[in-house]
C-alpha positions in Angstrom: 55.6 58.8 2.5 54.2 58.1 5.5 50.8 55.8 6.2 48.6 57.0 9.6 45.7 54.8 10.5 44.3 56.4 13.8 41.5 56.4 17.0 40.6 58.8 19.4 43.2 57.2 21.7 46.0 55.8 19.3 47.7 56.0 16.3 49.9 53.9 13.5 52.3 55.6 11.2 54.2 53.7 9.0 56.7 54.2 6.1 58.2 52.6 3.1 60.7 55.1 2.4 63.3 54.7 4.4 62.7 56.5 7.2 64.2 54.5 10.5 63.5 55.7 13.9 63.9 53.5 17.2 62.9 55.0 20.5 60.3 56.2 22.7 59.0 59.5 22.7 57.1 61.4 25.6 54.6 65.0 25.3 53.5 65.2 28.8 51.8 68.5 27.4 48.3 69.2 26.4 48.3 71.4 22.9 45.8 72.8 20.8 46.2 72.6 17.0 46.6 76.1 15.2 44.0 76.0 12.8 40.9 74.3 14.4 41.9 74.6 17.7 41.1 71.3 18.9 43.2 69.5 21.9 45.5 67.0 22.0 47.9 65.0 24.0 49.6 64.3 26.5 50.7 61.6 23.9 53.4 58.9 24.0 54.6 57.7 20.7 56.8 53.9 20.7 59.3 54.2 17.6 60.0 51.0 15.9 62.5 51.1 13.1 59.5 52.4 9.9 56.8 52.3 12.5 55.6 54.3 15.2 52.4 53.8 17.3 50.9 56.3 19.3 49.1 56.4 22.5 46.9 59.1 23.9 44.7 62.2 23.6 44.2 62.7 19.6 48.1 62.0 19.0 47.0 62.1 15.4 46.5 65.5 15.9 50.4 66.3 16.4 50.9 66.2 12.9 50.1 69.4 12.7 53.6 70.5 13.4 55.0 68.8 10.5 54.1 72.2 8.9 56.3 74.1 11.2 59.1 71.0 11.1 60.1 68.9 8.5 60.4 66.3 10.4 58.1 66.4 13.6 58.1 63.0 15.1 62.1 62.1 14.6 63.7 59.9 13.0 66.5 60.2 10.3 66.2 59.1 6.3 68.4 55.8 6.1 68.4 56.4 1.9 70.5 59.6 2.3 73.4 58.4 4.2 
């Protein structure tokens, strides 16, 4: 499960389940969400081992593709291997 605490301009995931990720990820683009059409990014999103922070236009608006991807913001499940 994953933990989001979120601004305007930022955002903190965090997970206890395993989930390791190390990184940095870029979305230069500007997106609109499917269902109420609101804007986001460009975002970049810093990948620390269970956390990730977030920095930009709504980035806790990206979630949104987690419907469409099972898992949107990368990252592998350490428990499974």
């Amino acid at each position: 499960m994953w933990y989001i605490i979120h601004g305007k301009y930022w955002m903190i995931q965090f997970s206890n389940m395993g989930w390791i990720s190390l990184g940095i990820h870029i979305d230069p683009r500007c997106r609109r969400t499917g269902k109420t059409n609101q804007r986001y990014g460009p975002y970049i999103d810093l990948h620390l081992i269970c956390v990730i922070i977030s920095v930009g236009i709504r980035p806790y608006l990206s979630g949104e593709t987690e419907m469409y991807s099972s898992i949107a913001r990368g990252g592998y499940r350490a428990l499974d291997y």
